[in-house]
C-alpha angles and dihedrals in degrees: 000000000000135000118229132187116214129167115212086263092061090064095052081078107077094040087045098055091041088052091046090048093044103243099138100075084081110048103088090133131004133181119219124198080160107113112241094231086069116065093243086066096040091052091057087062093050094045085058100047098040099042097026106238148149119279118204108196104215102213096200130338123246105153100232081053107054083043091069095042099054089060084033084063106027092238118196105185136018121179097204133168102257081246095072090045096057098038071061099053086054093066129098077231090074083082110040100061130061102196089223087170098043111110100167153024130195129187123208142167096038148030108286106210111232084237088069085049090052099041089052088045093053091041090038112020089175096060125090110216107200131178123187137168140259149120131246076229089057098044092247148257103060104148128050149152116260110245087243085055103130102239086235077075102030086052096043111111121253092018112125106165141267123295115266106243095269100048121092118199124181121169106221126195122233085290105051096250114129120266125224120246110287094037136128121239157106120307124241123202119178126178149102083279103065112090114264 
């Protein structure tokens, strides 16, 4: 656990990057099992009362369970850690739903392998898995793929996005001096987003 200061302006940020990408087109009803005291869970609160959807609240997950749910609430959108998504891929579930209604799928919290992309495209094809980038301490998320992204790009490993307008991202080496592109470093993130 961290503490981490943020003013009302600072939430603005997540809702603001998921409208200018376009993301909230699809988010007519979610379902959260992400606890509202981490910014996954607090983002599913924003997202309700700045786009005006549906909030499923998860009571606990079991992955048969939130499978059903998913198809049980009609549920267009879920931001999920790619954990959750592959304890799900391990029921017998996984093949008893079709998540007609699912639009969208993105993964937070963690690095999602291409190969869990692939496997929910071959299940799903209508459904647009998505990762993107960002701190607690950034008000994530800062960085996504534009909803026109090619999934050859949106399922490469180690591609995150591109930076929202008002994000600055620069990769530094040990010094602090900026990298050219293909190397590895720190990230830098700098904006009126980022916790004081």
């Amino acid at each position: 656990p961290k503490a981490v200061p943020f003013t009302y302006k600072h939430l603005d940020s997540p809702v603001a990057t998921l409208g200018y990408y376009g993301y909230d087109e699809w988010l007519e009803r979610n379902i959260c099992y992400v606890p509202f005291s981490h910014l996954g869970g607090l983002v599913y609160l924003l997202m309700t009362v700045y786009f005006g959807s549906t909030l499923v609240l998860g009571k606990r997950f079991i992955p048969g369970v939130f499978l059903k749910e998913l198809e049980k609430y009609k549920i267009t959108a879920v931001w999920l850690p790619p954990s959750i998504l592959e304890a799900s891929l391990n029921t017998k579930e996984i093949n008893e739903v079709s998540l007609k209604t699912l639009k969208a799928i993105v993964y937070f919290g963690a690095p999602a392998h291409p190969r869990l992309f692939k496997e929910i495209e071959r299940r799903f094809p209508h459904i647009y898995g998505v990762t993107g980038y960002g701190l607690t301490e950034s008000a994530a998320p800062n960085v996504l793929f534009p909803r026109d992204m090619p999934k050859e790009k949106r399922y490469k490993k180690g591609i995150v996005g591109k930076p929202a307008p008002w994000v600055k991202v620069k990769i530094v080496d040990d010094k602090g001096d900026k990298l050219p592109c293909n190397k590895i470093g720190e990230i830098l993130l700098k904006g009126w987003f980022v916790m004081p």
